[in-house]
ZAMARGU-4260 file (C-alpha; in steps of 0.2 Angstrom, whole numbers, plus 5000, padded with zeros to 4 digits):
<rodrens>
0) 5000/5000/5000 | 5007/5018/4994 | 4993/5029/4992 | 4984/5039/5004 | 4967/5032/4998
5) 4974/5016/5006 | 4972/5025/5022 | 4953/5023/5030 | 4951/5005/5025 | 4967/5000/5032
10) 4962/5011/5049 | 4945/5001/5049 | 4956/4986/5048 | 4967/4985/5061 | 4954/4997/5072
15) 4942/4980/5069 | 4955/4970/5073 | 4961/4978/5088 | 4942/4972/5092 | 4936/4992/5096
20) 4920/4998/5091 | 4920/5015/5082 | 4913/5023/5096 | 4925/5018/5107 | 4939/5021/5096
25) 4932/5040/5094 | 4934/5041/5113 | 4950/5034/5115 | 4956/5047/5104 | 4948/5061/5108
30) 4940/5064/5090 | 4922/5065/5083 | 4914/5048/5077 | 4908/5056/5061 | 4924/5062/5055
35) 4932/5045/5057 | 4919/5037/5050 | 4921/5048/5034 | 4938/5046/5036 | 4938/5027/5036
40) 4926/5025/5021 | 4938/5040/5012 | 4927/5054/5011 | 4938/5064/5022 | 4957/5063/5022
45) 4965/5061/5038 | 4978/5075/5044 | 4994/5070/5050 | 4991/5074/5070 | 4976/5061/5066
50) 4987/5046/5057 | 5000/5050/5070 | 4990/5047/5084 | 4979/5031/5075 | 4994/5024/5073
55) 5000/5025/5091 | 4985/5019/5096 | 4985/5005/5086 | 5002/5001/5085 | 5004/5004/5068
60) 5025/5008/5069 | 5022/5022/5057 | 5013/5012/5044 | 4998/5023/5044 | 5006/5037/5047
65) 5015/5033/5029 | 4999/5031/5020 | 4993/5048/5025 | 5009/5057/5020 | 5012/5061/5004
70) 5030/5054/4996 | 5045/5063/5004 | 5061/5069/4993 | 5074/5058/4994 | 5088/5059/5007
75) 5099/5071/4993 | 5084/5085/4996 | 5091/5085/5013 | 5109/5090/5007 | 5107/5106/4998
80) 5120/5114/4995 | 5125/5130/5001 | 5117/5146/4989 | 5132/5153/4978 | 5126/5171/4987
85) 5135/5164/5003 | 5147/5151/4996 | 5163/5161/4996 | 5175/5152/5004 | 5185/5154/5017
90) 5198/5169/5008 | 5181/5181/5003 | 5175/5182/5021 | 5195/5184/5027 | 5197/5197/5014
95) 5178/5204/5019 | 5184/5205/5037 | 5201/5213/5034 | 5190/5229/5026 | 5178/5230/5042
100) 5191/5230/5054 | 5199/5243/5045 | 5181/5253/5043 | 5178/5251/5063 | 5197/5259/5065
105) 5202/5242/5076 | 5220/5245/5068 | 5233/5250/5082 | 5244/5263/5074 | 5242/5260/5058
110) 5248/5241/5060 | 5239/5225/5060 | 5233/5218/5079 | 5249/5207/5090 | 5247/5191/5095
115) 5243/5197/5112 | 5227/5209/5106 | 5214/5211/5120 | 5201/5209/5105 | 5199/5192/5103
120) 5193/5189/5124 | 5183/5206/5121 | 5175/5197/5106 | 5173/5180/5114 | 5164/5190/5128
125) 5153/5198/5115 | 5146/5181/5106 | 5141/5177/5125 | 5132/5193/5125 | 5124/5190/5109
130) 5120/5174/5110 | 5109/5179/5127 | 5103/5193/5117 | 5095/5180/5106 | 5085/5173/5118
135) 5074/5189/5119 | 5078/5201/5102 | 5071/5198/5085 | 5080/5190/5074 | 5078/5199/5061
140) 5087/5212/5073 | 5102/5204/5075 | 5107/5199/5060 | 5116/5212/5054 | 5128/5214/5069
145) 5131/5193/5070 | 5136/5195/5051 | 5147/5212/5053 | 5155/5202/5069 | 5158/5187/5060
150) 5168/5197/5044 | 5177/5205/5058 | 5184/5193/5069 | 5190/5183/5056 | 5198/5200/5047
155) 5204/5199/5065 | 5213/5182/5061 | 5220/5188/5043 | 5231/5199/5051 | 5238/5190/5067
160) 5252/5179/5070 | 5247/5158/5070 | 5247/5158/5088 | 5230/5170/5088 | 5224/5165/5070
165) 5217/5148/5075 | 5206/5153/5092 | 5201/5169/5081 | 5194/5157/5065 | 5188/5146/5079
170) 5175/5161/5087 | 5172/5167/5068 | 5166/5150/5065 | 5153/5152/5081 | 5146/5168/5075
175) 5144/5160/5059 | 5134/5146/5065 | 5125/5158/5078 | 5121/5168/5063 | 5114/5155/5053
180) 5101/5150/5067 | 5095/5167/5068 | 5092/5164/5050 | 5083/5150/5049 | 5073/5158/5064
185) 5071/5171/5054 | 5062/5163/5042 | 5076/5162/5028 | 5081/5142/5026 | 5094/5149/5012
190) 5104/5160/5019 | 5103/5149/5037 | 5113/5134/5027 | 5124/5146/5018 | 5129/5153/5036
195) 5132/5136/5042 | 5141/5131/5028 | 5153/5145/5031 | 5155/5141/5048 | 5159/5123/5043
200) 5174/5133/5031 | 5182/5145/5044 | 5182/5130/5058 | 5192/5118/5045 | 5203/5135/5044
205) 5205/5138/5062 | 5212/5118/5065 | 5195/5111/5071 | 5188/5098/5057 | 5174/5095/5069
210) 5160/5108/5066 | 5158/5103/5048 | 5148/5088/5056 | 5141/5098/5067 | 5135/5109/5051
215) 5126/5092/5046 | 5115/5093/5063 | 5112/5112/5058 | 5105/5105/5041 | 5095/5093/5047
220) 5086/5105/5060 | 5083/5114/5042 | 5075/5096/5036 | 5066/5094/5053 | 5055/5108/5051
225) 5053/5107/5033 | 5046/5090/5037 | 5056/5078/5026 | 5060/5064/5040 | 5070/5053/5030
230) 5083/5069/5026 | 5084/5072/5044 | 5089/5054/5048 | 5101/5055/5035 | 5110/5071/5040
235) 5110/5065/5057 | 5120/5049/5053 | 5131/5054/5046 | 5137/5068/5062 | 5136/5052/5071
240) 5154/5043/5065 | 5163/5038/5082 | 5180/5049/5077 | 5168/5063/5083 | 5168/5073/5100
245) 5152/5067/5110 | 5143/5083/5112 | 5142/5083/5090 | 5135/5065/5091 | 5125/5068/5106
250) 5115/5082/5098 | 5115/5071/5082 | 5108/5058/5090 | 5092/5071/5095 | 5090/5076/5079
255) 5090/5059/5071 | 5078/5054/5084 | 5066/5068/5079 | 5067/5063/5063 | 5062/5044/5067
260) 5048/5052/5077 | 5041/5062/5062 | 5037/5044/5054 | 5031/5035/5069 | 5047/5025/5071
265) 5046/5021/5088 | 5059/5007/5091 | 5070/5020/5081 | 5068/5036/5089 | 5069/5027/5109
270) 5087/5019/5100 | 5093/5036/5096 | 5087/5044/5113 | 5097/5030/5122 | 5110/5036/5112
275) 5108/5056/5113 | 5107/5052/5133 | 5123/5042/5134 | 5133/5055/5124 | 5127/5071/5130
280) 5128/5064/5149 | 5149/5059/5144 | 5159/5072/5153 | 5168/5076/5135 | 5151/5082/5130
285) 5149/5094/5148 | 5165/5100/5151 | 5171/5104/5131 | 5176/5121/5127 | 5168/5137/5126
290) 5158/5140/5117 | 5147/5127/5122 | 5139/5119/5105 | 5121/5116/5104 | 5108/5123/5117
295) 5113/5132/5134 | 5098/5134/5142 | 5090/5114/5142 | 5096/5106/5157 | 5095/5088/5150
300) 5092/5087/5131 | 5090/5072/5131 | 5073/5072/5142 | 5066/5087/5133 | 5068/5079/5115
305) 5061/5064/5122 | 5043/5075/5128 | 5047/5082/5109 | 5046/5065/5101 | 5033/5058/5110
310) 5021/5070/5104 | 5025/5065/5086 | 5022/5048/5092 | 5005/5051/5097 | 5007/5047/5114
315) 5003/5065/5117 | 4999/5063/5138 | 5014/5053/5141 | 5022/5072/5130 | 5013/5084/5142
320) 5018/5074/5156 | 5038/5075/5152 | 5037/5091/5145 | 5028/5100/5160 | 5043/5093/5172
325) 5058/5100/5160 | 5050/5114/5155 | 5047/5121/5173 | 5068/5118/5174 | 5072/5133/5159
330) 5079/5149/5167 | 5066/5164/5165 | 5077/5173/5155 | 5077/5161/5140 | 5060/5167/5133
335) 5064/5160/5115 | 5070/5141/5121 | 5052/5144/5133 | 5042/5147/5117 | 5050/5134/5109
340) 5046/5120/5121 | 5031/5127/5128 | 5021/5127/5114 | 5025/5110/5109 | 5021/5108/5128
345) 5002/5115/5123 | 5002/5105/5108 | 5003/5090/5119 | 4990/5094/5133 | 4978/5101/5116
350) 4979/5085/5112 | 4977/5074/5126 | 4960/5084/5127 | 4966/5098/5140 | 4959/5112/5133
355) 4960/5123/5146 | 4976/5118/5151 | 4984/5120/5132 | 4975/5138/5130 | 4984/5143/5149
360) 5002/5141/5143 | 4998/5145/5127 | 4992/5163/5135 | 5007/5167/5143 | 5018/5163/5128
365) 5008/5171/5116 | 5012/5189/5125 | 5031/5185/5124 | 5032/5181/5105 | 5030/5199/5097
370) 5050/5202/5108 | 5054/5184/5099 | 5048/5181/5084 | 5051/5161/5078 | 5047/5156/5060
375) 5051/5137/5067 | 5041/5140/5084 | 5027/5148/5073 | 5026/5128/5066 | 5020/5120/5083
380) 5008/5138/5083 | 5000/5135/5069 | 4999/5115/5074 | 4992/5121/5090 | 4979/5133/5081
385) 4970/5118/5069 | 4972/5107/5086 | 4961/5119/5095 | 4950/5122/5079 | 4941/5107/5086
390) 4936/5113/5101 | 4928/5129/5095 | 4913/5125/5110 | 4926/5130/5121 | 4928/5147/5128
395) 4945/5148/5134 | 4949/5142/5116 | 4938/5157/5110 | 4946/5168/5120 | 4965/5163/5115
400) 4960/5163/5095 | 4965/5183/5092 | 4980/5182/5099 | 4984/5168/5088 | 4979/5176/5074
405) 4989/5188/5080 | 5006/5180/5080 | 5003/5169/5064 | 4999/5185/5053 | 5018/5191/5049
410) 5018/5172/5044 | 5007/5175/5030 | 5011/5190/5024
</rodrens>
């Protein structure tokens, strides 16, 4: 079976054998009786939050799920490379830096920076800064300043003796990547992997042949939200090869389990948790250099994505459950890691049939978005809104509806 119009007889199926009446498997999932009826006979298509959680329920291991999803591009799509507006190479962005540095009068008489400039910790300090900033500034806001920094501390690099040249490529690299994220928060997938592909260039030119793997995890958050779950597994494998620090497997490891979780792959995506928990718990993976790769604010990655996955597993009470425990545990400040994980955190109690409970923390994160606008948080916000749209009895979800609205609208314009 390949098509979708294999779907509703194959639900009937396994729902009759399961031995559940349609009325009880309506309950059970929190859905009206009449859609699925009309979506078991094919007269409605089922949406992918519905095949997600029938085949949960049913224990399906993503088979239904694949009926109901058209075909996905082949692991290739998830490999794109780099736009040629952003693939410059390593001796452009030097070259690029050099001119800045010379723009924001960094020179020290007229002569390039010593080995022993005081610039490179005052930078170091600066991506710190920036990188906090993220977690409550526009995107859109910062941008320009990541890239100017990024051109600058490598100029910084072109001009020092090889002592300062590798630590100063090594932090250009980190803005780049920082830069790409804000990128691809910003909405602009394109110029998100040309960022990360140039952070994987200047790390390779500051000695550290490591970050291009970890440019692979960038790309297959990229593939994540797009969707496309066999190019996220296949980005993610191949970060995973065992010559690799543990912190750039670890966070591999997530992002192939997310991936497996997109399809319904549950004996997949527990394997790769396993494996995320293992590697990010090694003390490589805790006690590695700053910058820190990967998130800052998520006490235990490994717990948070398995809340994340579980919700794309339909198994979204056992979600809410784990996701209402490490989400209490992110630092106050972190308001775009909090939107992040909170709606998802919304999507799961919405789902489980806690209305009320869904449109509370939605409320409170709904007035913090405008100061953090996320093109990928906006993904479980729109998820959240057609989740909802089933409940339009309700008055807390009447309530919440403009302020959804709200948010979404950029989206579409």
């Amino acid at each position: 079976m390949s098509t979708t119009s294999d779907f509703g007889p194959e639900l009937r199926r396994l729902r009759q054998e399961a031995g559940l009446t349609l009325t009880e498997f309506s309950a059970a999932l929190n859905y009206d009786k009449g859609h699925l009826s009309k979506v078991e006979r094919g007269e409605r298509s089922a949406s992918p939050q519905l095949a997600r959680r029938c085949d949960a329920f049913l224990g399906a291991n993503g088979e239904l799920q694949r009926l109901a999803a058209p075909p996905e591009p082949g692991p290739d799509a998830g490999e794109a490379a780099a736009p040629s507006l952003w693939a410059v190479g390593r001796r452009a962005v030097l070259a690029a830096g050099t001119g800045t540095l010379v723009d924001l009068g960094l020179k020290l008489g007229g002569r390039s920076a010593p080995a022993t400039d005081p610039l490179l910790p005052s930078f170091r300090a600066q991506f710190e800064q920036l990188r906090k900033l993220g977690q409550s500034t526009a995107p859109k806001a910062l941008l320009p300043l990541l890239e100017t920094q990024t051109r600058t501390v490598a100029g910084l690099a072109a001009g020092a003796s090889s002592a300062t040249r590798a630590p100063a490529l090594l932090l250009a690299s980190r803005f780049a990547e920082f830069t790409g994220w804000m990128a691809q928060e910003a909405g602009d997938n394109d110029v998100a992997l040309g960022w990360t592909g140039e952070a994987a260039e200047l790390a390779r030119a500051g000695g550290d042949p490591h970050l291009g793997s970890y440019a692979l995890v960038r790309r297959a958050l990229v593939t994540l939200y797009g969707g496309d779950a066999s190019g996220t597994v296949y980005l993610a494998r191949r970060a995973q090869d065992s010559g690799l620090p543990p912190r750039i497997r670890g966070l591999a490891a997530q992002r192939e389990a997310q991936g497996h979780a997109l399809v319904g792959d549950e004996r997949a995506c527990l394997r790769s948790l396993d494996r995320t928990r293992e590697l990010l718990g090694h003390d490589d993976a805790r006690n590695g250099a700053e910058p820190v790769i990967g998130t800052t604010h998520v006490s235990d990655p490994a717990a948070m994505t398995t809340g994340w996955c579980l919700y794309d597993l339909g198994r979204p009470g056992a979600a809410a459950e784990v996701l209402d425990r490490e989400c209490r545990r992110l630092p106050a400040h972190a308001l775009r890691t909090r939107a992040r994980y909170g709606f998802r955190r919304a999507l799961a109690h919405a789902a489980s049939g806690e209305v009320e409970r869904a449109c509370a923390i939605a409320g409170e994160l709904l007035g913090v978005m405008p100061a953090v606008p996320s093109a990928t948080v906006n993904s479980d916000v729109r998820r959240l809104t057609r989740e909802l749209s089933r409940f339009r009895g309700s008055r807390a979800v009447h309530d919440l509806q403009p302020a959804l609205a709200r948010v979404l609208a950029p989206a579409h314009g």
